[in-house]
C-alpha positions in Angstrom: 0.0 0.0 0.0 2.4 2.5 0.7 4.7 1.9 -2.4 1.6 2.1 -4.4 0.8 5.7 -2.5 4.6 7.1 -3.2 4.1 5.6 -7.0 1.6 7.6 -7.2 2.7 10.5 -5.4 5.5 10.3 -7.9 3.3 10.3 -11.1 1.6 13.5 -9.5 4.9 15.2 -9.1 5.7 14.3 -12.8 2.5 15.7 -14.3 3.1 18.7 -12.4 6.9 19.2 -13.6 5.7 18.7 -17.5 2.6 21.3 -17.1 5.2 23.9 -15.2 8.3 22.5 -17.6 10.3 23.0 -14.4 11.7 20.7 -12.1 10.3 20.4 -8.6 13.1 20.3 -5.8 14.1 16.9 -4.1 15.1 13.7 -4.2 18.5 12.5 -2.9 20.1 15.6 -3.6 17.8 17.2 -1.0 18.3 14.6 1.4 21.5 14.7 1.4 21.6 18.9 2.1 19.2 18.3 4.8 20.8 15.4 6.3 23.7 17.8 7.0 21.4 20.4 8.2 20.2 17.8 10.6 23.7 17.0 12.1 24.3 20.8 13.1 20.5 20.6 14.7 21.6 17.7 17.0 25.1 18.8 17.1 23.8 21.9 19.2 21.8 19.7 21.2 25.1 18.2 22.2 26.8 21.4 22.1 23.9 22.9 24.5 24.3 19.1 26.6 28.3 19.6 26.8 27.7 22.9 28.2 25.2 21.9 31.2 27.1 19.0 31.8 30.7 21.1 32.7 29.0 24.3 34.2 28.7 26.5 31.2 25.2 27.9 31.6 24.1 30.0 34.5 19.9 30.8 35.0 19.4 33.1 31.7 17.8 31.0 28.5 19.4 33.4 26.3 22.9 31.6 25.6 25.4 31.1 23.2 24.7 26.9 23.7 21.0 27.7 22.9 21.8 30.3 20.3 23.7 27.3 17.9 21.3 24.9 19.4 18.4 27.0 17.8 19.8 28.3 14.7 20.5 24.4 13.7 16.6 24.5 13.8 16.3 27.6 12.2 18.4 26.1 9.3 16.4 22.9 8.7 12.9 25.1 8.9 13.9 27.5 6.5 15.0 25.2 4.2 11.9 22.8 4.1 9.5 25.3 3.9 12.0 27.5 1.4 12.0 24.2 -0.9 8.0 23.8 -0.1 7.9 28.0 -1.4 9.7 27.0 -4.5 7.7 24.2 -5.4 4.6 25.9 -5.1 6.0 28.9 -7.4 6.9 26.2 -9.6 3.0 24.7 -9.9 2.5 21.8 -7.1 0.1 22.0 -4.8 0.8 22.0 -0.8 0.5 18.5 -0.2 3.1 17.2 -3.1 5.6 21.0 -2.9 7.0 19.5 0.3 9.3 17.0 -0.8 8.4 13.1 -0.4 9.0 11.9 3.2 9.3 15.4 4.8 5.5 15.2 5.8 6.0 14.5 9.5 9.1 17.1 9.9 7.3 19.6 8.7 5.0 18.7 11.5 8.5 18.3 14.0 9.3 22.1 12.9 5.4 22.7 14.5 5.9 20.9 17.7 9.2 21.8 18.0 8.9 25.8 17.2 6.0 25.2 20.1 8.3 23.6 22.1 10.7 26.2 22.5 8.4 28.9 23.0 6.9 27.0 26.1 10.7 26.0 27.0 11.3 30.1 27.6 8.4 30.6 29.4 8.9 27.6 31.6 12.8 28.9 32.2 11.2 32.0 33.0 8.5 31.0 35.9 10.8 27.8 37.0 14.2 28.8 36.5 16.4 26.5 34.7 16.7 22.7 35.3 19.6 20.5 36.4 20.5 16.8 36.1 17.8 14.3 35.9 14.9 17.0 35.6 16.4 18.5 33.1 16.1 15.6 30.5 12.7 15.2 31.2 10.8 18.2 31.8 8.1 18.6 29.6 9.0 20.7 26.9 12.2 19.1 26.8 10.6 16.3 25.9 8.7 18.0 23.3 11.6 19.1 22.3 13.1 16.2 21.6 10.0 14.6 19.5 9.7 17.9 17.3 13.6 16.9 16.5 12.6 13.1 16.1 10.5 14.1 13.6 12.4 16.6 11.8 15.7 14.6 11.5 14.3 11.7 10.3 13.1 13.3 7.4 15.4 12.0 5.0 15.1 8.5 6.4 11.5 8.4 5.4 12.5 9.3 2.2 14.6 7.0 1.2 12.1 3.9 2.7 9.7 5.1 0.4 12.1 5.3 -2.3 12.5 1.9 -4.2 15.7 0.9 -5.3 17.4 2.3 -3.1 21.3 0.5 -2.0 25.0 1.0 -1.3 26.5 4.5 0.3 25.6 6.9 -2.5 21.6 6.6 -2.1 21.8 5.6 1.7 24.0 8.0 2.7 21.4 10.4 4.0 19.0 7.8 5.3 22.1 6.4 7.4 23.0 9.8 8.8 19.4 10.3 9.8 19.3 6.7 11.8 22.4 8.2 13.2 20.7 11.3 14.9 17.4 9.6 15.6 19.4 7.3 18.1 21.6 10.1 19.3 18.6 12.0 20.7 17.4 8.8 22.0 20.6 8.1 24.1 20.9 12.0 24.7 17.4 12.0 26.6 18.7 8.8 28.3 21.9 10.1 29.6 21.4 9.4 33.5 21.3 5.9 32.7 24.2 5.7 29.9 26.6 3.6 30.5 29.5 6.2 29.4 27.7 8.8 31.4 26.6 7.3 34.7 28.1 3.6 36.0 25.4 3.8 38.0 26.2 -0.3 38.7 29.2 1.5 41.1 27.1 3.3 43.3 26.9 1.7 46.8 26.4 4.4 48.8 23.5 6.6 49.5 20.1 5.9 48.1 21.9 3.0 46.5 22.6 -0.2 48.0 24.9 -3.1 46.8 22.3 -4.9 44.9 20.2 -2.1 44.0 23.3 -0.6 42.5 23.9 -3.8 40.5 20.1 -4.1 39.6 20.5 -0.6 37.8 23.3 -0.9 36.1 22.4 -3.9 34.0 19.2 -2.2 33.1 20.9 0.5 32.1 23.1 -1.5 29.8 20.2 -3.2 28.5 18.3 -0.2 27.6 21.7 1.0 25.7 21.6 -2.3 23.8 18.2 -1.6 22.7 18.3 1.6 21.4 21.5 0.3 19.6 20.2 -2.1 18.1 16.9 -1.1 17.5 17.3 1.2 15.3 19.4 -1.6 13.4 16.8 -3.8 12.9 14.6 -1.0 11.5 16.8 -0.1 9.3 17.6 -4.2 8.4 13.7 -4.4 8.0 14.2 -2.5 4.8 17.7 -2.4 3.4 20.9 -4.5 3.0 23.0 -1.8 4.2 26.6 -1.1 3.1 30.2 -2.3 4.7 30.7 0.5 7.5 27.6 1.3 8.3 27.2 -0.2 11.6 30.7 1.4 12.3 29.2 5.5 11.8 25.9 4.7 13.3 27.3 3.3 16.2 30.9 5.1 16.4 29.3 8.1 15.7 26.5 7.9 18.6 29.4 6.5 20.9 31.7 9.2 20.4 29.2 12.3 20.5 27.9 10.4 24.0 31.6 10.6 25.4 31.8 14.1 24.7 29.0 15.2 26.2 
């Protein structure tokens, strides 16, 4: 059903390209400019993470973390809905000028545009968080599924793209698994294993075998979200010599940093 839906999308998208006798933008060009895009979003979630984490932040929202961390947002919005702009100029309607898979990040620039607005209010009646509370407060966490959304964009492009195999058309798609499981491990980062052994606590709220209890489940959780995303991406594709090497090394490294 759904390859028969982006077939069909994709007729619709050539009708409209022969009436205008212009081409409409996307494709794996565009995926791979927004996959990049997508790497400086996350990169200033890390970058605002990094900062929080080694005292870099005091009680104002205004910051030079939240500053990149924002502008990487600013970037990926202006350029989906600059590419949506062009399209319609160029005879699509709304529903096929936004390029195929890009749908739901359209909707992620919504929640998380929303998401930040709320976040400065709630800095500004609550202060700002720390630790724990700061992962999950709630427009952190709607945050973090208005990014979900939006950097996974050229992931759902390429599954509805057949055909699709080795580096040059996976590329993008691979980068985007890569993201999608560094925000997951990001909003988990008080139970990460390179951020919190939390299996060597035995002191305080923590006994001996409570200690041990929580340090396994946090290395299973780890190992799901690993491999999780793995499988989905298995589901679909035969992927490429290496790949398990960026999404993986990639996620590893940027979780060290922080």
């Amino acid at each position: 059903m759904g390859v028969l839906t982006n077939d069909t999308q994709s007729m619709e998208r050539q009708q409209v390209q022969a009436k205008a006798g212009a081409r409409l933008v996307g494709g794996l060009s565009f995926d791979y400019a927004f996959a990049v895009l997508a790497a400086i979003f996350v990169g200033g979630l890390f970058l605002d993470g990094w900062a929080h984490n080694h005292g870099r932040v005091d009680d104002s929202f205004f910051t030079p973390w939240h500053a990149f961390f924002y502008g990487g947002f600013g970037l990926t919005a202006i350029f989906l809905l600059g590419t949506a702009g062009i399209n319609r100029t160029r005879g699509a309607a709304w529903r096929l000028a936004i390029p195929a898979g890009y749908g739901l990040a359209l909707a992620g620039s919504a929640i998380f545009a929303a998401g930040g607005v709320g976040d400065l209010v709630w800095h500004t009646l609550f202060g700002i968080e720390e630790d724990f509370e700061a992962l999950v407060s709630p427009t952190h966490l709607m945050l973090g599924v208005g990014m979900a959304l939006v950097v996974t964009g050229p992931l759902r492009a390429a599954w509805r793209r057949s055909g699709s195999r080795g580096w040059r058309d996976l590329a993008p798609a691979l980068v985007s698994a890569t993201l999608l499981l560094s925000i997951f491990t990001f909003f988990m980062m008080f139970s990460h294993p390179l951020m919190s052994i939390i299996g060597g606590r035995m002191h305080g709220e923590f006994n001996q075998e409570t200690g041990q209890v929580a340090g396994v489940l946090s290395l299973m959780i780890d190992a799901a979200l690993l491999t999780g995303v793995v499988f989905l991406l298995l589901r679909r594709w035969t992927l490429p010599p290496g790949a398990l090497t960026l999404i993986w090394g990639a996620n590893t490294v940027a979780m060290a940093i922080v």
